[in-house]
C-alpha positions as CSV (number, residue, x, y, z in Angstrom):
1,X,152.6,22.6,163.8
2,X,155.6,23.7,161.9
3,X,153.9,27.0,160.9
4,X,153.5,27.5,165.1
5,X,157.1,26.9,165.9
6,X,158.0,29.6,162.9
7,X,156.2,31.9,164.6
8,X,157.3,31.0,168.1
9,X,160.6,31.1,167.3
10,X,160.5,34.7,166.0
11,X,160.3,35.5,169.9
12,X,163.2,37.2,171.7
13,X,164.7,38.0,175.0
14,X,162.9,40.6,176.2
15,X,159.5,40.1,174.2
16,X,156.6,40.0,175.7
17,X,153.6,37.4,175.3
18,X,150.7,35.8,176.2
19,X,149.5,32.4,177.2
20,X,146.0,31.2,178.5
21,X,145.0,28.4,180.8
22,X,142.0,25.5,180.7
23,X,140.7,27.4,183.8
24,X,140.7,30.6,181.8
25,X,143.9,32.6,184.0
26,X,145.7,35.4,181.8
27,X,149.6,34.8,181.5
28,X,151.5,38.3,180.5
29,X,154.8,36.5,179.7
30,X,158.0,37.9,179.4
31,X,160.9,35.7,177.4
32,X,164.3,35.4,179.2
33,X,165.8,32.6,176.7
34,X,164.9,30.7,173.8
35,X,166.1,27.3,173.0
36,X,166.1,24.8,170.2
37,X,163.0,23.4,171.9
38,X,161.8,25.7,174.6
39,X,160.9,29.2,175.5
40,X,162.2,30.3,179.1
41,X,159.6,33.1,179.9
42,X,158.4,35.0,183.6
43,X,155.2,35.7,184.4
44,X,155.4,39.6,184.7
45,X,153.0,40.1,187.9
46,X,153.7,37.0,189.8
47,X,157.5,36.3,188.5
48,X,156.4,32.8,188.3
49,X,158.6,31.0,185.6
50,X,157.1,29.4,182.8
51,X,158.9,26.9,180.1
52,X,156.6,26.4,177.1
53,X,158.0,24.0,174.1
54,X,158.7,25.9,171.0
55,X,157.0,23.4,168.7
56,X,153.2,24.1,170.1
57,X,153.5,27.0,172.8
58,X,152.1,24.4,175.7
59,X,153.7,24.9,179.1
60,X,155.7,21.9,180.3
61,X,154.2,21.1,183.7
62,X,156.0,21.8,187.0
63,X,154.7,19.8,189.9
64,X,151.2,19.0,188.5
65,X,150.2,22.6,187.7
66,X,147.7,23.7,184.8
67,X,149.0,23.2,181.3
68,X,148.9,26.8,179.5
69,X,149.1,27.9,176.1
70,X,150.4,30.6,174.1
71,X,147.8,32.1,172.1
72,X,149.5,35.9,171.2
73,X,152.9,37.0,170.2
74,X,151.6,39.9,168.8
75,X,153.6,43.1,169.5
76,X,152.6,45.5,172.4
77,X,152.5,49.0,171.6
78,X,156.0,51.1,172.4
79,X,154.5,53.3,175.5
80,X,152.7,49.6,176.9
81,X,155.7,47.6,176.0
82,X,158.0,49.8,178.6
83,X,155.3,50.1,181.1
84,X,154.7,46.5,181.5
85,X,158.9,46.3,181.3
86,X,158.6,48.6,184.5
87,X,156.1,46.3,186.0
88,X,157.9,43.3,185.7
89,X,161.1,45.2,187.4
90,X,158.7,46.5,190.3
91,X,157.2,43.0,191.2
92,X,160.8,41.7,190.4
93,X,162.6,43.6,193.3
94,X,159.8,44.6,195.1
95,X,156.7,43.7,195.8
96,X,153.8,46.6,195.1
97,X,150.2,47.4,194.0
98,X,150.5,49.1,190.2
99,X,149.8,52.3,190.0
100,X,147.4,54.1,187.4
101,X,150.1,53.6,184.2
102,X,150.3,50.1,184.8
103,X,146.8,48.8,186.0
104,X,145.6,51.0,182.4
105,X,148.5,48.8,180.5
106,X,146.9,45.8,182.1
107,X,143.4,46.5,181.2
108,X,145.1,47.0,177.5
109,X,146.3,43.5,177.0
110,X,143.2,42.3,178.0
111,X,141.7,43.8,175.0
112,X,144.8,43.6,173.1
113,X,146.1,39.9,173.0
114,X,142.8,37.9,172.1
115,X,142.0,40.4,169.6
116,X,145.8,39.6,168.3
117,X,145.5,35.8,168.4
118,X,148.7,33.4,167.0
């Protein structure tokens, strides 16, 4: 477990992530604050916060819902990093469907984070 919160805890503001659920739904997490025991993240297409613990990268359950986990911290590409940064501003301040950048990002880190697990 302590070889999980090392590499947990090498998270940032500002990275991004992702986490899966039991019931197999995708979480493309973006950190806003890291604690000595949690990580403060937002979903980035539903703004949804999320608060994992840092020890085991489980989501701490908000009024009964799914318990997620974090299963890639790997490193988006540059280019898919800032579209997915624009995404999260979009849905952040309004809402809209992605356009062609950003649904081809999304397709990406469907490939990209189980092929990058923890």
């Amino acid at each position: 477990m302590a070889d999980r919160r090392s590499k947990l805890s090498r998270l940032v503001p500002g990275d991004i992530f992702h986490a899966e659920c039991p019931n197999g739904a995708s979480l493309i997490c973006l950190v806003e604050a890291i604690t000595n025991d949690k990580i403060e993240a937002r979903r980035v297409t539903t703004q949804d916060h999320v608060t994992f613990e840092l020890s085991t990268g489980v989501s701490l359950p908000d009024d009964g819902e799914t318990r997620c986990t974090i299963d890639s911290i790997a490193p988006l590409p540059v280019d898919i990093h800032n579209v997915m940064l624009g995404l999260d501003r979009k849905m952040r301040l309004r809402f809209e469907k992605p356009d062609r950048a950003e649904k081809d990002a999304l397709l990406f880190v469907a490939d990209f984070y189980p092929a990058n697990p923890l």
